[in-house]
N, C-alpha and C positions, 0 to 999 in steps of 0.2 A: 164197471159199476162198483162204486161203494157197499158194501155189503152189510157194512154197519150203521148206514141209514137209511136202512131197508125197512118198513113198516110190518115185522111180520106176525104181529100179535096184535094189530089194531081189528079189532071185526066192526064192519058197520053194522048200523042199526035201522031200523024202520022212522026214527022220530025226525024230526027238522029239526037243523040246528044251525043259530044262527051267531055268528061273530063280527065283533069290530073292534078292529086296530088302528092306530096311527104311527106311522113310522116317518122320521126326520130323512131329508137328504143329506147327505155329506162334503166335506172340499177336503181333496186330498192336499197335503203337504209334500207328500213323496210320491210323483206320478205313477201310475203303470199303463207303459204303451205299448199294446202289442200280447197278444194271449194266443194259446193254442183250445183244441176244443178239449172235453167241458165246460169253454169258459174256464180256463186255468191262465192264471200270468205269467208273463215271462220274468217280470223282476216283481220284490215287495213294495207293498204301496205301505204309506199310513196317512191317516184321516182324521179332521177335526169334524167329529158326529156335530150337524146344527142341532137348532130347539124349535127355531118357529115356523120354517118351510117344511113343515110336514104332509104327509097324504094321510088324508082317511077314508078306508077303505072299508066295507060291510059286506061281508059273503053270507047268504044263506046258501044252506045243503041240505037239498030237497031228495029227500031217497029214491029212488026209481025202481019198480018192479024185478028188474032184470039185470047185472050187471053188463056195460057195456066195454065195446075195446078203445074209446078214446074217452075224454073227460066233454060233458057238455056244460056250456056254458052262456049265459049272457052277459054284457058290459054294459056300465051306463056310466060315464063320465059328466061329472057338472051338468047333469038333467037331461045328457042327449046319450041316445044308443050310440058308439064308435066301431064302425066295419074296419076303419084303418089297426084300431086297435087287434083285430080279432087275430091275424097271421104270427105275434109275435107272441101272445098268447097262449094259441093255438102248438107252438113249439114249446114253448114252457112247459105246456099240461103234458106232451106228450114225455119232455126228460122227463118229470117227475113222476108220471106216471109206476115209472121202476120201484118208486122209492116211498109212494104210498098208495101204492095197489088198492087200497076203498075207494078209492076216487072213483073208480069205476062205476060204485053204486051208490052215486049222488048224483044231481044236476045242481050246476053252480049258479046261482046270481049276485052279479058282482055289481058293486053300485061304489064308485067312489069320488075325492075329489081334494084338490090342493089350496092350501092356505096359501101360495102365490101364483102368481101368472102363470100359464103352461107356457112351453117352446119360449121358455125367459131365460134359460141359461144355467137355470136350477136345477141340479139332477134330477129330475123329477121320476125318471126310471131307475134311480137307486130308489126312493123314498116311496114309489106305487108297489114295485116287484116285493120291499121289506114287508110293507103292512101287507101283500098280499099273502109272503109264505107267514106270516104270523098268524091271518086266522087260519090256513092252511094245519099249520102244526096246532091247533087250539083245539080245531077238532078231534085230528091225531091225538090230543090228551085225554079226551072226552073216552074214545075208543081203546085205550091202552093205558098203561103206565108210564110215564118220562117224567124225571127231576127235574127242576127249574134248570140247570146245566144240561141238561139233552135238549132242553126244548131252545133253549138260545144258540146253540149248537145246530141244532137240524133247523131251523128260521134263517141262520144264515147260511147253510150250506144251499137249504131251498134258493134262497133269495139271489147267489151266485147263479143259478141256473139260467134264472132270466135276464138280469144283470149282472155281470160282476162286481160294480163297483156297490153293488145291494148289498152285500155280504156285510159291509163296513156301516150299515145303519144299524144293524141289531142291539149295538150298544154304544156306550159311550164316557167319555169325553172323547179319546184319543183309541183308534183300530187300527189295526196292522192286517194285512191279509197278504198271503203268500211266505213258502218261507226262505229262513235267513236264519244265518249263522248267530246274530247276536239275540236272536227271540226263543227261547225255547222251548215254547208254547205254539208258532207261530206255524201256518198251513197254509198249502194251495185253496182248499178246499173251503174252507172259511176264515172270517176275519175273529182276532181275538183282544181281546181291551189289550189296552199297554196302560198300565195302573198308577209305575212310577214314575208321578210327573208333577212340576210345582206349582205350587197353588194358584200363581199369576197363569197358569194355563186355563186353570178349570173353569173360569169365566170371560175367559176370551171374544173379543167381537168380531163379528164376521159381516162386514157393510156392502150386498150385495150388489153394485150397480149396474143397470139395466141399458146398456151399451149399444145390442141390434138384438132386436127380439125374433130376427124375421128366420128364415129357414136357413140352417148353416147348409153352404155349398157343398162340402163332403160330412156324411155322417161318422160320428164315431166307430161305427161299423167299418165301412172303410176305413178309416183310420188306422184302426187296431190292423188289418190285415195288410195294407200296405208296409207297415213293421216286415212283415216275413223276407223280403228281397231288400230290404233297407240297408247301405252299403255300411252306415252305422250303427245298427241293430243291438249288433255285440256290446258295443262300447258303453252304450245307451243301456243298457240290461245290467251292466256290472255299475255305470255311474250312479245310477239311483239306488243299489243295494250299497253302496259305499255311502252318499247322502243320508239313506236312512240310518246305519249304521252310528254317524256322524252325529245328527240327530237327537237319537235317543235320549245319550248324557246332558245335551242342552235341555232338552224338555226336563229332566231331573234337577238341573241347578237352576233353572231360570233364567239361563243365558239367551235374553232379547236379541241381542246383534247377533250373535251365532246364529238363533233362529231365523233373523230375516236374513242373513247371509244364502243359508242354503233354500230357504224357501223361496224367497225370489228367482234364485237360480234354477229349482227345478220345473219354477214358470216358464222360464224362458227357456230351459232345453227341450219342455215340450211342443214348443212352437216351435221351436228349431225345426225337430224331428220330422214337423210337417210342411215343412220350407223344402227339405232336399230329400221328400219323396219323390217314389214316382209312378204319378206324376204327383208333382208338387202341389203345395195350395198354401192359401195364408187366413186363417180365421181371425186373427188382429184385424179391426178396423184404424184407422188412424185417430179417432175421440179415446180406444183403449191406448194408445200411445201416448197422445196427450193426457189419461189419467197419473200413467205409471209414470212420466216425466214432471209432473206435478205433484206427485208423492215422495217422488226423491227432491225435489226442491222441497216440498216443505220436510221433508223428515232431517236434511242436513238447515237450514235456515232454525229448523226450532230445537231440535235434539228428542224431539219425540219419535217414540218406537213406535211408529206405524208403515207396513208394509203390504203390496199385494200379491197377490196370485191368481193364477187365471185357470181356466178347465179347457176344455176344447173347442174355445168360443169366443165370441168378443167381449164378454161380459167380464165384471172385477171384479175381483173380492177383496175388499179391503181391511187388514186384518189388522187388529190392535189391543192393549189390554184394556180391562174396566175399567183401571185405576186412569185413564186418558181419554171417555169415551166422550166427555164433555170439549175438550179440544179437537178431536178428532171430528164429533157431529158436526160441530159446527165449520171447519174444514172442508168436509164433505159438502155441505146447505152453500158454503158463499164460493167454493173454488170448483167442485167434481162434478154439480148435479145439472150442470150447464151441459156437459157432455153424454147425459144420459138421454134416453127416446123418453118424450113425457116428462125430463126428471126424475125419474121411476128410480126409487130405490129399497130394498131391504133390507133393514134392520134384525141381525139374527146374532147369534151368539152360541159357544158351545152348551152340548143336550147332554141329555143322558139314553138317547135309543127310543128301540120301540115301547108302545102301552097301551093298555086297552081300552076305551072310553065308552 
């Protein structure tokens, strides 16, 4: 246990207190596959924080007589109660239970809901678990003392708890989480902005297209654990702390080809990864081949820097700058949205983290 995110001078109180947050999903640029428990990674990631797939999520904390030995809670997802939701939950409250001990003497109601599709491909478990530890720690300020730096600080360390990839919504444009020799700020334990980066970054698009919305065959969960006997594990562990290392200077000078160089690449290693597990699987459908095959025709036919990346799933992400977003939409509308379920696509771009509303 962390000892220094241990709540030990927050005292609850008798009154209701009610918060709301929204916090964005994230698309990593430098994967991470593969974590031991707390929810700690095996290599460093980093992340382009979105702006307009966010969750908003509303806790009220209703005090209760007595403290109890677990957190109680209700869910209400997009106007319906969720029991699925409850078990994954229910382990969240219990890690953090260590680490803000009031909890005990609240009852939770949680009521939230996303600005896109669920089970679309969106992290939507990075961007529910963020805004969740965010009015988590909100209250925590009400009851104690914490800087604006403590409180961004314990939101993502919370937020790692239920997800990891949560960590990296806290803030924004660009998060690192895990650490590395070229970050000197950088931790297992939460994600921290990476500040120096050019200005073609900080408005970046991110064209989410909706590929197979339906239930991926192996979960992330699996995923990550199949890593542990991975004959390539090592390799995979040290390749991505080498990419991000790589990285970094380009995000600094504004070097486009550099960037889609390794970015594309750390798409396609993570698909690899889950090719010659085992047992193996392939979350590429063949319409996401056909995008990425049509991205590279049109990226060498026009000389526009547009490239994608992919998450754990069939869906794309189609990245590109502002200063292109009119060639690029329209790209998207006559050649990519033929590929998509519905046509269905997101328009998002990089954020600046969580906020309160």
């Amino acid at each position: 246990m962390e000892e220094s995110f241990v709540a030990i001078n927050a005292q609850p109180t008798k009154e209701i207190f009610t918060s709301r947050w929204q916090a964005p999903s994230n698309i990593a640029l430098i994967k991470y596959w593969g974590k031991t428990a707390p929810q700690l990674p095996k290599n460093a990631s980093l992340s382009f924080t979105l702006s307009n797939a966010v969750t908003l999520t509303e806790v009220v904390f209703m005090p209760l007589d007595k403290p109890t030995n677990k957190v109680f809670f209700s869910i209400v997802f997009e106007g319906e109660e969720k029991p699925s939701f409850r078990p994954k939950l229910e382990a969240f409250f219990a890690n953090i239970l260590l680490y803000q001990p009031f909890l005990a003497y609240y009852q939770l109601k949680i009521t939230s809901q996303n600005t896109f599709p669920h089970s679309s491909g969106i992290a939507s478990s990075a961007s529910s678990m963020a805004a969740l530890a965010a009015c988590l720690v909100d209250l925590e300020s009400q009851l104690t003392i914490l800087s604006e730096n403590e409180k961004i600080n314990k939101i993502s360390f919370l937020a790692r708890l239920g997800s990891g990839s949560a960590c990296r919504s806290a803030q924004g444009p660009v998060m690192a989480w895990g650490s590395h020799p070229k970050l000197a700020d950088a931790s297992d334990l939460l994600a921290v902005a990476v500040n120096d980066i050019h200005s073609v970054f900080k408005d970046f698009c991110d064209a989410i297209l909706l590929i197979d919305k339906g239930q991926k065959q192996v979960s992330s969960t699996l995923g990550h654990k199949l890593m542990h006997q991975h004959p390539y594990a090592d390799q995979r562990f040290a390749q991505a702390n080498t990419h991000l290392a790589e990285l970094l200077p380009i995000l600094q000078q504004g070097d486009l080809d550099g960037f889609i160089s390794i970015v594309e690449k750390e798409a396609l290693h993570l698909h690899a990864m889950m090719m010659t597990s085992d047992p193996y699987f392939i979350l590429m459908q063949p319409n996401t081949l056909s995008v990425i095959n049509k991205i590279w025709s049109f990226r060498k036919e026009t000389g526009i820097p547009v490239c994608f990346t992919l998450d754990a799933g069939a869906n794309v992400h189609v990245l590109y700058p502002n200063n292109v977003a009119e060639e690029v939409n329209h790209f998207i509308e006559v050649e990519l949205l033929q590929f998509c379920q519905n046509r269905q696509c997101v328009h998002d771009r990089v954020g600046s983290g969580i906020k309160k509303y």
